[in-house]
PDB file of the backbone (N, CA, C, O) and the ligand in Angstrom, with CONECT records:
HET     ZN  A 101       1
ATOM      1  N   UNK A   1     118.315 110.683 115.043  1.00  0.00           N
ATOM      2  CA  UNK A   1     119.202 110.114 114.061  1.00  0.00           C
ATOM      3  C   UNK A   1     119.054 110.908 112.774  1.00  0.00           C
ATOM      4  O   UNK A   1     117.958 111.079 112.242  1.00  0.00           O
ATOM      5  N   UNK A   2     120.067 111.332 112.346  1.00  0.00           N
ATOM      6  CA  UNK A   2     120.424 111.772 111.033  1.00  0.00           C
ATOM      7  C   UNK A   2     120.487 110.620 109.797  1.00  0.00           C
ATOM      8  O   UNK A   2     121.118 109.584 110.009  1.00  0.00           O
ATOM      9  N   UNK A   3     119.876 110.811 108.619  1.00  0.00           N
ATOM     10  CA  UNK A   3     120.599 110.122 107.715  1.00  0.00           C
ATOM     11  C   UNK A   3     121.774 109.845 107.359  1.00  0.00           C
ATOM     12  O   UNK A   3     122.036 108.795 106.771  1.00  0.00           O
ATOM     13  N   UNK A   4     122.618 110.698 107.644  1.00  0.00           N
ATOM     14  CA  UNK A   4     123.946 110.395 106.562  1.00  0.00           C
ATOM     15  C   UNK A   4     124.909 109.818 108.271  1.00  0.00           C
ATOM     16  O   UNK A   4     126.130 109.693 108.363  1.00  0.00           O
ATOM     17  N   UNK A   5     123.876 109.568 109.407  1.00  0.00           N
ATOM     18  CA  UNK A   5     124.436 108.797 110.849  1.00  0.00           C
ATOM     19  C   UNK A   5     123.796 107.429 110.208  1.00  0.00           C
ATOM     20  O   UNK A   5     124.587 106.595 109.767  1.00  0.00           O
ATOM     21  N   UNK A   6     122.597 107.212 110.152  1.00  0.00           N
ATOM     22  CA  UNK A   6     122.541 105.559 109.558  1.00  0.00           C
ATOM     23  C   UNK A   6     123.112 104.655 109.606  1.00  0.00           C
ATOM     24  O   UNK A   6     123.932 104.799 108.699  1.00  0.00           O
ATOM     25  N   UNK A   7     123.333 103.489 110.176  1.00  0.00           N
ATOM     26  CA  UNK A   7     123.916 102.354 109.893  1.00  0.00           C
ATOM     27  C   UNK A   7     123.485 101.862 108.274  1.00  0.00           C
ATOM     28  O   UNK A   7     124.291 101.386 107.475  1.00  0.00           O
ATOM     29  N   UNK A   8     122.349 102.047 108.063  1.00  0.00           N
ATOM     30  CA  UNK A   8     121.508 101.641 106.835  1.00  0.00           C
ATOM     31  C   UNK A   8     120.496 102.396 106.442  1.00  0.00           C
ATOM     32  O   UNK A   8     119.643 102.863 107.197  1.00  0.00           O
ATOM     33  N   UNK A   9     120.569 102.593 104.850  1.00  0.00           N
ATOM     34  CA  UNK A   9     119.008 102.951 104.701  1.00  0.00           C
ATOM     35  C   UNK A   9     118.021 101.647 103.780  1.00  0.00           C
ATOM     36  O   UNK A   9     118.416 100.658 103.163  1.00  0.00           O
ATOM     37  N   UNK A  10     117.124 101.986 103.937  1.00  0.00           N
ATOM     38  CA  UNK A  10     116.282 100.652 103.383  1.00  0.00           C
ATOM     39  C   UNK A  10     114.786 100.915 103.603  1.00  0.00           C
ATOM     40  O   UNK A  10     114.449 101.478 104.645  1.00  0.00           O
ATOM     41  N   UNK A  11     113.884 100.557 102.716  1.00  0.00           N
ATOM     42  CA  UNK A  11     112.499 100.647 102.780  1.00  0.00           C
ATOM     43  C   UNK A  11     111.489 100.945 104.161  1.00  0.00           C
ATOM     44  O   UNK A  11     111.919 100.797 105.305  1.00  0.00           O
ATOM     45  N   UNK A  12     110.758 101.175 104.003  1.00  0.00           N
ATOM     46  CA  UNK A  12     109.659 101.550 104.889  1.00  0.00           C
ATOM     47  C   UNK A  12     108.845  99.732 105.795  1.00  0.00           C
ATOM     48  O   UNK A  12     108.050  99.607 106.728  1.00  0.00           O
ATOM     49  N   UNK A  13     109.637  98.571 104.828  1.00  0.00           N
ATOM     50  CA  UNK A  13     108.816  97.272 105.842  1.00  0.00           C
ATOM     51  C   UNK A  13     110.029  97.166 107.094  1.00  0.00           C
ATOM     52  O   UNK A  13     109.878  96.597 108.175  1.00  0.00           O
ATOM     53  N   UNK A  14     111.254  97.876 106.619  1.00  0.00           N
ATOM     54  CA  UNK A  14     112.163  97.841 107.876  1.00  0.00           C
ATOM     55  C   UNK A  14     111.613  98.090 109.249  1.00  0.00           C
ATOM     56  O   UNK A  14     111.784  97.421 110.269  1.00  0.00           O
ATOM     57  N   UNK A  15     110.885  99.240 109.063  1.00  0.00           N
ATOM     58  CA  UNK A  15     110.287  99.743 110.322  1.00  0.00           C
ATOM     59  C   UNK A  15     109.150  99.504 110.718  1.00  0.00           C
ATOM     60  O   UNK A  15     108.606 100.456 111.278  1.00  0.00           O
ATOM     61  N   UNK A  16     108.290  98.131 110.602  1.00  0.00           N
ATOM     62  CA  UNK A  16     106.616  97.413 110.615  1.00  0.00           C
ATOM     63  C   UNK A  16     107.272  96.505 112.095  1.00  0.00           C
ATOM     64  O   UNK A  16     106.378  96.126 112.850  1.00  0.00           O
ATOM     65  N   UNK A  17     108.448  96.218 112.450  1.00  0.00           N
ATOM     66  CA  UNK A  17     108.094  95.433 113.711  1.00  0.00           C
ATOM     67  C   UNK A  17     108.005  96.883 115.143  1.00  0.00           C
ATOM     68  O   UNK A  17     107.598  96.874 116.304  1.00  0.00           O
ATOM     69  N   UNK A  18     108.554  97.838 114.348  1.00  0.00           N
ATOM     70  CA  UNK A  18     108.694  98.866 115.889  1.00  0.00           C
ATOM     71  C   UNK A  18     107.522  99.892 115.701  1.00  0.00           C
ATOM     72  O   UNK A  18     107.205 100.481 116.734  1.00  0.00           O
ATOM     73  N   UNK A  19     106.868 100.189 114.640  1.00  0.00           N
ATOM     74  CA  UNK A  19     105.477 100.223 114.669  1.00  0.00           C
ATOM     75  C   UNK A  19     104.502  99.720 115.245  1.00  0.00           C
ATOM     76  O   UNK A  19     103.668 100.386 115.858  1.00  0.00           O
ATOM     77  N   UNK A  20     104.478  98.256 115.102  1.00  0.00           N
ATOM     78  CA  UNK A  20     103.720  97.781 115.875  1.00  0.00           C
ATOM     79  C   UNK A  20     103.501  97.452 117.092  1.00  0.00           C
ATOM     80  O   UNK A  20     102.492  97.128 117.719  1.00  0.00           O
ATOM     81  N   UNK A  21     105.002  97.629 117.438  1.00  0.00           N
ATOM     82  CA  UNK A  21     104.834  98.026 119.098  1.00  0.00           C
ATOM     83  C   UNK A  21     104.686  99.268 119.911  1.00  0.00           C
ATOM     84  O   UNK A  21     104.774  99.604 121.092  1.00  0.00           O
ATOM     85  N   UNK A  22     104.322 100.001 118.308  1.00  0.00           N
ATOM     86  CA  UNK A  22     103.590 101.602 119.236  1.00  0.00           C
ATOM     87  C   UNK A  22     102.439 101.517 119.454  1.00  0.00           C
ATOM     88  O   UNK A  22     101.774 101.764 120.461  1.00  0.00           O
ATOM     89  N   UNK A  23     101.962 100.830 117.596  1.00  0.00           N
ATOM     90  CA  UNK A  23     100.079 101.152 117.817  1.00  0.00           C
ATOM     91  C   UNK A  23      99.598  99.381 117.892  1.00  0.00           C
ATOM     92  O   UNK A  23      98.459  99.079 117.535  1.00  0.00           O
ATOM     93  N   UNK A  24     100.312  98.587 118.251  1.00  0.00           N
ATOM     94  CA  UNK A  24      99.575  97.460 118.643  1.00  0.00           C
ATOM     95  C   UNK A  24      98.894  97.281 119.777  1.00  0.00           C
ATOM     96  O   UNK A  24      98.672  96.178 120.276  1.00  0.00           O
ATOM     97  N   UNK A  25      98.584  98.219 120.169  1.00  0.00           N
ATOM     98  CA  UNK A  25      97.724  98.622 121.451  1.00  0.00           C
ATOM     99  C   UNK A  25      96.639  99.516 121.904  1.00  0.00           C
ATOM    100  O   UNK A  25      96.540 100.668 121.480  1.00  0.00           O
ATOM    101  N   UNK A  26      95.762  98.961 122.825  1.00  0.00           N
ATOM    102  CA  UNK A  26      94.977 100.489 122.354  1.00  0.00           C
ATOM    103  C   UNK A  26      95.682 101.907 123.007  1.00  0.00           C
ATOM    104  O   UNK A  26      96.240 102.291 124.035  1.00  0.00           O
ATOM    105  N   UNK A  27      95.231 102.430 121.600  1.00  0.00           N
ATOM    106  CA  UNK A  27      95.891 103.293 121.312  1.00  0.00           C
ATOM    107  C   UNK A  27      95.969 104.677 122.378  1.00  0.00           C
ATOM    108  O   UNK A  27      96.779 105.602 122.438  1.00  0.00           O
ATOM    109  N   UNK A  28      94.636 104.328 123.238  1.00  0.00           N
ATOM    110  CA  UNK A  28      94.053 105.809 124.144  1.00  0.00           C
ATOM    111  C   UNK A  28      95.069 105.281 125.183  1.00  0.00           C
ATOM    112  O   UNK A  28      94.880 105.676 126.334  1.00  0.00           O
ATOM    113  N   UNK A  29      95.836 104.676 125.025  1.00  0.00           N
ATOM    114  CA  UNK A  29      97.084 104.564 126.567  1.00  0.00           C
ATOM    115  C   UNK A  29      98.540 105.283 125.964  1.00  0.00           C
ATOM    116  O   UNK A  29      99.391 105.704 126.749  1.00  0.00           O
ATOM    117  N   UNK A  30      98.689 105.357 124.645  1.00  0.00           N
ATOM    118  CA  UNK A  30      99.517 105.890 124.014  1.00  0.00           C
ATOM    119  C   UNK A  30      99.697 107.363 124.819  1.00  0.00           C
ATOM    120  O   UNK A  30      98.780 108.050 125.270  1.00  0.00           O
ATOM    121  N   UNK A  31     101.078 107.635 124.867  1.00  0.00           N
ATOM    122  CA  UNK A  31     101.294 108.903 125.758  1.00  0.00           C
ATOM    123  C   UNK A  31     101.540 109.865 124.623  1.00  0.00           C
ATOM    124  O   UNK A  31     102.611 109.648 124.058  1.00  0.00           O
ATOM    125  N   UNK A  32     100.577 111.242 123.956  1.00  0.00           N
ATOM    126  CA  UNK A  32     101.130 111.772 123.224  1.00  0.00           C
ATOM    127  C   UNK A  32     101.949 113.587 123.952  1.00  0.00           C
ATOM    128  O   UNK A  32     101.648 114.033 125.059  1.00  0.00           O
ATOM    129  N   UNK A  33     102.946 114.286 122.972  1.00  0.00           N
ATOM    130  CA  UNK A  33     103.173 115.057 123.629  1.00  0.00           C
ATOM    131  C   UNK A  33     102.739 116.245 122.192  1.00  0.00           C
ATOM    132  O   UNK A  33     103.017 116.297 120.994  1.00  0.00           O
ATOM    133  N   UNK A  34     102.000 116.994 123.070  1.00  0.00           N
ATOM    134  CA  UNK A  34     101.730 118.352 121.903  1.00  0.00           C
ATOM    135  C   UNK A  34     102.902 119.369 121.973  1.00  0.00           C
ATOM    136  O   UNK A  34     103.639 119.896 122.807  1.00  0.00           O
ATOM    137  N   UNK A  35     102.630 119.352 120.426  1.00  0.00           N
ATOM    138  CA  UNK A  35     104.315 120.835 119.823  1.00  0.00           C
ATOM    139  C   UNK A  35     103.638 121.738 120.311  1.00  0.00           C
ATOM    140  O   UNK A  35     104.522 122.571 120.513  1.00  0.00           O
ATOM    141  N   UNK A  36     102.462 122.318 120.746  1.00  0.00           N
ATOM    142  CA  UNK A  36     101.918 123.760 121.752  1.00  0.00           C
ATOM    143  C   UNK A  36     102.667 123.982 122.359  1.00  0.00           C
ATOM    144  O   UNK A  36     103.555 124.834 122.345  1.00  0.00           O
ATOM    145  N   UNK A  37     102.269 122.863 123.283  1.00  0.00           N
ATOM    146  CA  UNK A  37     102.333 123.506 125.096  1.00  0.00           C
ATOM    147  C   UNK A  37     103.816 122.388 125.523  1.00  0.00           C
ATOM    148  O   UNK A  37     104.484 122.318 126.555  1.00  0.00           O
ATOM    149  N   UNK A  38     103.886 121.784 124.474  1.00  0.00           N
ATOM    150  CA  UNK A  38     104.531 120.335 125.315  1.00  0.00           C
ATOM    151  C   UNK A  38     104.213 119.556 126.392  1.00  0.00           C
ATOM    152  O   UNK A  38     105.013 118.820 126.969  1.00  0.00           O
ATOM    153  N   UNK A  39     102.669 119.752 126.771  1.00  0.00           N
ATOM    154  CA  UNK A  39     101.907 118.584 127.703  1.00  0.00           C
ATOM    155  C   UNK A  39     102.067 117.494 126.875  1.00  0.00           C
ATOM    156  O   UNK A  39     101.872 117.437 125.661  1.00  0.00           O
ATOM    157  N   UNK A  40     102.600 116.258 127.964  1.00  0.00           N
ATOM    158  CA  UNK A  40     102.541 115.346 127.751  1.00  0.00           C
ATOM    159  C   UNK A  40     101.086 114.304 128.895  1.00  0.00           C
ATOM    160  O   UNK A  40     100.889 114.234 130.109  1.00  0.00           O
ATOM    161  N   UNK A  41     100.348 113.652 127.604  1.00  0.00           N
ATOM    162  CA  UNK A  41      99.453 112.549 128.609  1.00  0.00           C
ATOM    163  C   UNK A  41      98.688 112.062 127.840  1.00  0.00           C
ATOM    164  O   UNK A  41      98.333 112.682 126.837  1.00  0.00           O
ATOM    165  N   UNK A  42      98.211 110.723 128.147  1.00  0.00           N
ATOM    166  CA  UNK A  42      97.317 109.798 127.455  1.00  0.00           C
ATOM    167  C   UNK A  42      96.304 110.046 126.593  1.00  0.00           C
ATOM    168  O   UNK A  42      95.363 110.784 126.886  1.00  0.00           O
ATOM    169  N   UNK A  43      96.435 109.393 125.370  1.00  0.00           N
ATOM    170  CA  UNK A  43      95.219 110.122 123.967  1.00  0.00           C
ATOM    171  C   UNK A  43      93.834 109.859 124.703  1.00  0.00           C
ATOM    172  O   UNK A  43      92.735 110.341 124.425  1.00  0.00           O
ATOM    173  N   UNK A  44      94.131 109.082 125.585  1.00  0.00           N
ATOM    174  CA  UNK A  44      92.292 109.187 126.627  1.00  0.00           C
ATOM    175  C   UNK A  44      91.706 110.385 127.225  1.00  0.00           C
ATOM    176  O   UNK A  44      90.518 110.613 127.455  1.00  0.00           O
ATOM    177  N   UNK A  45      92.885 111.219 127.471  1.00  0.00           N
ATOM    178  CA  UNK A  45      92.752 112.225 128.023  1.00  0.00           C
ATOM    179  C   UNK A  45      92.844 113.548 127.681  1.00  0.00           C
ATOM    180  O   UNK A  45      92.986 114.577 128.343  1.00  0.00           O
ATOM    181  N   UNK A  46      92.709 113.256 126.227  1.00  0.00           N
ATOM    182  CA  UNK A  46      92.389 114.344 125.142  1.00  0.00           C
ATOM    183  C   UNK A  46      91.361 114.607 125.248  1.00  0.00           C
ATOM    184  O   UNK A  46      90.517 113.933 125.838  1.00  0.00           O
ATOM    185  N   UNK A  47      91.100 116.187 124.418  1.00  0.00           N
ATOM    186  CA  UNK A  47      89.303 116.819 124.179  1.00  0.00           C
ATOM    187  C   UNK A  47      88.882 116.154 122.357  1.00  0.00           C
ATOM    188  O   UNK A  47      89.484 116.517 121.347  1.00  0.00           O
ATOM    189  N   UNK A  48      88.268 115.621 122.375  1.00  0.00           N
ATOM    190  CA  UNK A  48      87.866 115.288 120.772  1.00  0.00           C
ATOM    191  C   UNK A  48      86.203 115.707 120.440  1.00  0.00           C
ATOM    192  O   UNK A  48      85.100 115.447 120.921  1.00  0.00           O
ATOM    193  N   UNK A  49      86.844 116.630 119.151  1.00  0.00           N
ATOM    194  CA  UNK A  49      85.386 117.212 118.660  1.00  0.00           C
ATOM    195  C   UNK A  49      84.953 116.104 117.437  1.00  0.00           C
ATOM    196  O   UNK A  49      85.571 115.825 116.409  1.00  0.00           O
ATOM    197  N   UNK A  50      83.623 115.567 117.958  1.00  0.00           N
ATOM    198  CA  UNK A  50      83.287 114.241 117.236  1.00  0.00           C
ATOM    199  C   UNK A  50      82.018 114.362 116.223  1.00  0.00           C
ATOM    200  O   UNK A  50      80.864 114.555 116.607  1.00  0.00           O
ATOM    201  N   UNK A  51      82.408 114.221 114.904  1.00  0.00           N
ATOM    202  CA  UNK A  51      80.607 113.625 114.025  1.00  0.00           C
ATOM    203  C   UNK A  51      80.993 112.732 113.425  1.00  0.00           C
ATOM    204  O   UNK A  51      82.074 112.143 113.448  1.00  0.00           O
ATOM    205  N   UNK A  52      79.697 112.532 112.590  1.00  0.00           N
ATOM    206  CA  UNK A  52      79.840 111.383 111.349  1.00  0.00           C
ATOM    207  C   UNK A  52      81.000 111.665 110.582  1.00  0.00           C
ATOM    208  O   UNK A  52      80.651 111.509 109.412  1.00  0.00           O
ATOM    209  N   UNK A  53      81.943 111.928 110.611  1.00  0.00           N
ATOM    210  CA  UNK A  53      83.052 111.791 109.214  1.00  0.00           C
ATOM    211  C   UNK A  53      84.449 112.313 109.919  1.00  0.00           C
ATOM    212  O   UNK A  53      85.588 112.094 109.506  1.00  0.00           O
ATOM    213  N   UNK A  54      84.108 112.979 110.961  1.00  0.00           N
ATOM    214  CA  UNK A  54      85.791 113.158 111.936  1.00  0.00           C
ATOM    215  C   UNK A  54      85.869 113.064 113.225  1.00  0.00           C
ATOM    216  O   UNK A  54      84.979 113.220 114.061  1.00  0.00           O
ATOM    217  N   UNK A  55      87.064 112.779 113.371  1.00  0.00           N
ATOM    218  CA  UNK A  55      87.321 112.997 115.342  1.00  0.00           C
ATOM    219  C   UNK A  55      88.562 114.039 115.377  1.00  0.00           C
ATOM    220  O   UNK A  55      89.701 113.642 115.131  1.00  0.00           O
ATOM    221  N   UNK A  56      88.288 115.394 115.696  1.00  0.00           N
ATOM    222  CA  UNK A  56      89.607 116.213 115.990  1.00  0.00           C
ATOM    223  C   UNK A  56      89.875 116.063 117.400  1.00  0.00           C
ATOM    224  O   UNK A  56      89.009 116.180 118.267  1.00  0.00           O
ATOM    225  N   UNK A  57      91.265 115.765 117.645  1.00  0.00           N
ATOM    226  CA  UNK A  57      92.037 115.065 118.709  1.00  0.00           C
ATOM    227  C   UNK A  57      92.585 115.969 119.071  1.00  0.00           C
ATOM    228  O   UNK A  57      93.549 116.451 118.478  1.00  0.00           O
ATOM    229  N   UNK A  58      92.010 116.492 120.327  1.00  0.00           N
ATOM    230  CA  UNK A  58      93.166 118.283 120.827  1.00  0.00           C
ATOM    231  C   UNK A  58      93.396 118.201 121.972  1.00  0.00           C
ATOM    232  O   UNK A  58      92.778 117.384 122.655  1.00  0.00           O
ATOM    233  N   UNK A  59      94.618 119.253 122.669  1.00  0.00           N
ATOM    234  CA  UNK A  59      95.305 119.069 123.556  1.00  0.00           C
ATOM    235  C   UNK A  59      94.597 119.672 124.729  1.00  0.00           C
ATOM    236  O   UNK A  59      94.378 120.879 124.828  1.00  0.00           O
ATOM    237  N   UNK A  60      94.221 118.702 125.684  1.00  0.00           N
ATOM    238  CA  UNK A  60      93.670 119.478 126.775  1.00  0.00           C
ATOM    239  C   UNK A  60      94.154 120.424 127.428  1.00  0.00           C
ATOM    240  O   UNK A  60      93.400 121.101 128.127  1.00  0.00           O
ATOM    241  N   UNK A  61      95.354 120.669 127.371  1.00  0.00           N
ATOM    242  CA  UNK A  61      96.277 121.718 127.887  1.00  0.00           C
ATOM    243  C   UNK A  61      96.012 123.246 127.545  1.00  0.00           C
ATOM    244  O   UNK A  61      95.691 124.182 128.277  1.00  0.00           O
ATOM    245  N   UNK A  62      96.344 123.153 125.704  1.00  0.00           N
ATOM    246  CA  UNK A  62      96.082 124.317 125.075  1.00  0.00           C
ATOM    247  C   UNK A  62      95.498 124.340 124.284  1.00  0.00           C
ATOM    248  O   UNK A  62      95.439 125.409 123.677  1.00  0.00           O
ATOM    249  N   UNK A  63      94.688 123.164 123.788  1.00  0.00           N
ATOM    250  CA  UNK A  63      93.643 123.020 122.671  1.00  0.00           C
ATOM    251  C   UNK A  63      93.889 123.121 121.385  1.00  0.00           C
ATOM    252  O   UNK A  63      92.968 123.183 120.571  1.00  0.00           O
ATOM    253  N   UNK A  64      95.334 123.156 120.988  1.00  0.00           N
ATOM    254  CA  UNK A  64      96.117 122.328 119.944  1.00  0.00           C
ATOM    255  C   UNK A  64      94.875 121.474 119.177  1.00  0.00           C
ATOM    256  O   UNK A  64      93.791 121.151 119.663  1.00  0.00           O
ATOM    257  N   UNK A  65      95.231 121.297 118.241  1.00  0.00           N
ATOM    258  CA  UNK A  65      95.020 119.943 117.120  1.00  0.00           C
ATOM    259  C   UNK A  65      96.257 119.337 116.924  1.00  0.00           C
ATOM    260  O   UNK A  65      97.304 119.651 116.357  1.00  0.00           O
ATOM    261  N   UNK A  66      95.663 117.965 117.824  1.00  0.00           N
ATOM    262  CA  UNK A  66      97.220 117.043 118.031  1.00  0.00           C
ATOM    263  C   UNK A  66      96.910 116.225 116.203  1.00  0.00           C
ATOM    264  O   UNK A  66      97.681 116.124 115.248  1.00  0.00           O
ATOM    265  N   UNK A  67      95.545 115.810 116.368  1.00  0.00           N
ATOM    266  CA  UNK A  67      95.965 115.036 115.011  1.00  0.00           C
ATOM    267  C   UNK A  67      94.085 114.815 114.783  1.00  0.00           C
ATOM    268  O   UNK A  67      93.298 114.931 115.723  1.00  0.00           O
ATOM    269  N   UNK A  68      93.681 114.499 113.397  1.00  0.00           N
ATOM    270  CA  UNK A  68      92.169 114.607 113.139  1.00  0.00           C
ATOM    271  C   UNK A  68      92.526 113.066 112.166  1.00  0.00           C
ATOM    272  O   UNK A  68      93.344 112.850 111.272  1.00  0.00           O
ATOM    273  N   UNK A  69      91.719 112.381 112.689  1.00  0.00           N
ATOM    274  CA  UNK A  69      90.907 111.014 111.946  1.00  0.00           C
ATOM    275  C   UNK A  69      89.654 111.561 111.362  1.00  0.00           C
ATOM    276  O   UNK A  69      88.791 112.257 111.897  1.00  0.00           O
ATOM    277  N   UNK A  70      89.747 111.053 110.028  1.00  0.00           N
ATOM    278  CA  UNK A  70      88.715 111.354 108.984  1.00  0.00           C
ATOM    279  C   UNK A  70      88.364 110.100 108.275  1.00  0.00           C
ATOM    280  O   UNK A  70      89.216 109.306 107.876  1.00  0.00           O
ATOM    281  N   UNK A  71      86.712 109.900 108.085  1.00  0.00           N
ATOM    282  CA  UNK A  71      85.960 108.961 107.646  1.00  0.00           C
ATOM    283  C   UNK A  71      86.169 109.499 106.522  1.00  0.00           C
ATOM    284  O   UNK A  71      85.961 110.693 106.739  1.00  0.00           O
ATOM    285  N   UNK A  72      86.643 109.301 104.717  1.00  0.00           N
ATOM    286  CA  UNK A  72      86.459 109.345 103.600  1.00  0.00           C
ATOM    287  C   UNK A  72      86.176 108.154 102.697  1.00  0.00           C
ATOM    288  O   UNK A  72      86.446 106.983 102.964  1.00  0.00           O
ATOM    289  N   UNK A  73      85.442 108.730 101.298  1.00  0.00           N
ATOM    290  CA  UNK A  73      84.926 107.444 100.491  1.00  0.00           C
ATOM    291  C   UNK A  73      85.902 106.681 100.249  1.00  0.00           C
ATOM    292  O   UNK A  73      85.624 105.539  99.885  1.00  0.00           O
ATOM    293  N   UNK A  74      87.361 107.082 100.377  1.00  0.00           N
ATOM    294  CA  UNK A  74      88.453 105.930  99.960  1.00  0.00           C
ATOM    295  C   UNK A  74      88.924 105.403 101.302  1.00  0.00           C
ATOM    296  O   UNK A  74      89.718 104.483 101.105  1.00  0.00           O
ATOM    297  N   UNK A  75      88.786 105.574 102.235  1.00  0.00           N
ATOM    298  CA  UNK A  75      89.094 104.966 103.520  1.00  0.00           C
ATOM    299  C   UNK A  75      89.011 105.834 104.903  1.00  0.00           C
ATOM    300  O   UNK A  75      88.258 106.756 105.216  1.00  0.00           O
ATOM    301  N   UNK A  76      89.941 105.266 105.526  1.00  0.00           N
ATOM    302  CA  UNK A  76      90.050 106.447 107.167  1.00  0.00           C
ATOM    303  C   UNK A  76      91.724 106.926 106.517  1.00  0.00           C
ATOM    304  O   UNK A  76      92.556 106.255 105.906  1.00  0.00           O
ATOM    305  N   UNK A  77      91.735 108.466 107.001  1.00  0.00           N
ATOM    306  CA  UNK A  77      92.833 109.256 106.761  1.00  0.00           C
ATOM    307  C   UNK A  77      93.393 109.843 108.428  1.00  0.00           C
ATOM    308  O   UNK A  77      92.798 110.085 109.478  1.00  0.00           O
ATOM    309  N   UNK A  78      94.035 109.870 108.233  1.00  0.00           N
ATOM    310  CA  UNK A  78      94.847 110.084 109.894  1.00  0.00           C
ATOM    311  C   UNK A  78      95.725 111.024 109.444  1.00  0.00           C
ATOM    312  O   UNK A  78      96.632 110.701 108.677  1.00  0.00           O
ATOM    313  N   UNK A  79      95.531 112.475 109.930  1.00  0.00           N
ATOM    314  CA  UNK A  79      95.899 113.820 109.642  1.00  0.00           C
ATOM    315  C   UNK A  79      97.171 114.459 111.064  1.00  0.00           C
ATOM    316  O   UNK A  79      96.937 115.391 111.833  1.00  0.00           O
ATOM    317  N   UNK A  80      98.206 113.773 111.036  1.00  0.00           N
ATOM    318  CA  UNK A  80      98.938 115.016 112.041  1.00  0.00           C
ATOM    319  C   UNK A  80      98.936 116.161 111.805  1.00  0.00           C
ATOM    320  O   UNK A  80      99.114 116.715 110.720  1.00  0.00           O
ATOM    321  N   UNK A  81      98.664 116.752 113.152  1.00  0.00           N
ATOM    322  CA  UNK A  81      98.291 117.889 113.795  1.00  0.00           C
ATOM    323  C   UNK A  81     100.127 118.612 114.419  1.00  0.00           C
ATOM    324  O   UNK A  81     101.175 118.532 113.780  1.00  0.00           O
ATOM    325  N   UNK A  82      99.923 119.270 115.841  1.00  0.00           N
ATOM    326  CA  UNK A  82     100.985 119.470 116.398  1.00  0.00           C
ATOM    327  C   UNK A  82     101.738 118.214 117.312  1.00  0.00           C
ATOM    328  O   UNK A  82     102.774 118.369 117.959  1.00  0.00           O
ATOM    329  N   UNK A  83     100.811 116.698 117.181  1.00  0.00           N
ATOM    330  CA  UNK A  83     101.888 116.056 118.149  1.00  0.00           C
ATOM    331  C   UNK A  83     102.836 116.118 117.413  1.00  0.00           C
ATOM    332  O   UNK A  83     102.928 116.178 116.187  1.00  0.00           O
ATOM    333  N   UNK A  84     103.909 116.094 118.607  1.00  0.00           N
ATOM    334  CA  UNK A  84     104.519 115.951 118.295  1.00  0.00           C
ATOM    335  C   UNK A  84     105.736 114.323 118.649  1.00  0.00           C
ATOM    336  O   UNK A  84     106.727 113.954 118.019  1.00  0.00           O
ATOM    337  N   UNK A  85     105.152 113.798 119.732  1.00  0.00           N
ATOM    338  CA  UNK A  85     105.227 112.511 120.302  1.00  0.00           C
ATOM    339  C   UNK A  85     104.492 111.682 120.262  1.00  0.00           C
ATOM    340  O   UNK A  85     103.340 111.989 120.569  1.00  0.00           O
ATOM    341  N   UNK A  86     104.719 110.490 119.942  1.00  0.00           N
ATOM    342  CA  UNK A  86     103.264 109.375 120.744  1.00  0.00           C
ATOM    343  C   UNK A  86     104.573 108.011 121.122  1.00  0.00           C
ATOM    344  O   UNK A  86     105.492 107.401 120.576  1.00  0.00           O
ATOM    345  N   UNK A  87     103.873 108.112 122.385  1.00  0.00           N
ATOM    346  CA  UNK A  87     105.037 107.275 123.273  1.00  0.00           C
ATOM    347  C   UNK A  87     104.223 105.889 123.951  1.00  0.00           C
ATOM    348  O   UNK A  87     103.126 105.993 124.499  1.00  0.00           O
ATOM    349  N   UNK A  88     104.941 104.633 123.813  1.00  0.00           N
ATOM    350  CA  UNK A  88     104.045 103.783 124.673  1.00  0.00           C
ATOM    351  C   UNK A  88     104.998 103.846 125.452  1.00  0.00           C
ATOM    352  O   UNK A  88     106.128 104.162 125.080  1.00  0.00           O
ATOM    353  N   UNK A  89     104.673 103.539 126.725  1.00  0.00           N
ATOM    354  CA  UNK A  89     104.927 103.998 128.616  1.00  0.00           C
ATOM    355  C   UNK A  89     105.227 102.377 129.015  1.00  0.00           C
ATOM    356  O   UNK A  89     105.469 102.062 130.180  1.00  0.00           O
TER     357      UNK A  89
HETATM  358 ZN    ZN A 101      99.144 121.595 124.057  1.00  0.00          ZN2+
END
């Protein structure tokens, strides 16, 4: 969808009920697809390089950085990478 296709434009709480039926779930069943390779398959079935302060989330396919969660003093930051999909199935 294009903007100026819109039926409407309107704030960002417009879109909190179809959000939550992406990530109201756990999330490792979420189907993502990487802009690499375009493998598509379950964030469970990602490679993640893990310590105290990040999780980089990469594509088992081609080893992409789909997306990096970061522990910081002001909260958790959620960094897209190359997904380029995240699909619930
Ligand atoms: Zn890939």
């Amino acid at each position: 969808m294009r903007a100026e296709t819109a039926r409407s434009t309107v704030d960002g709480n417009a879109a909190a009920g179809l959000l939550a039926d992406v990530f109201g779930v756990d999330v490792t069943v979420l189907v993502g697809v990487c802009g690499g390779c375009s493998a598509a398959a379950p964030l469970a079935e990602t490679t993640v390089e893990l310590d105290e302060t990040a999780a980089i989330v990469r594509c088992r396919s081609c080893t992409h950085t789909l997306l990096t969660v970061l522990r910081t003093p002001s909260g958790i930051r959620l960094v897209i990478g190359t997904l380029r999909v995240l699909e619930r199935r």
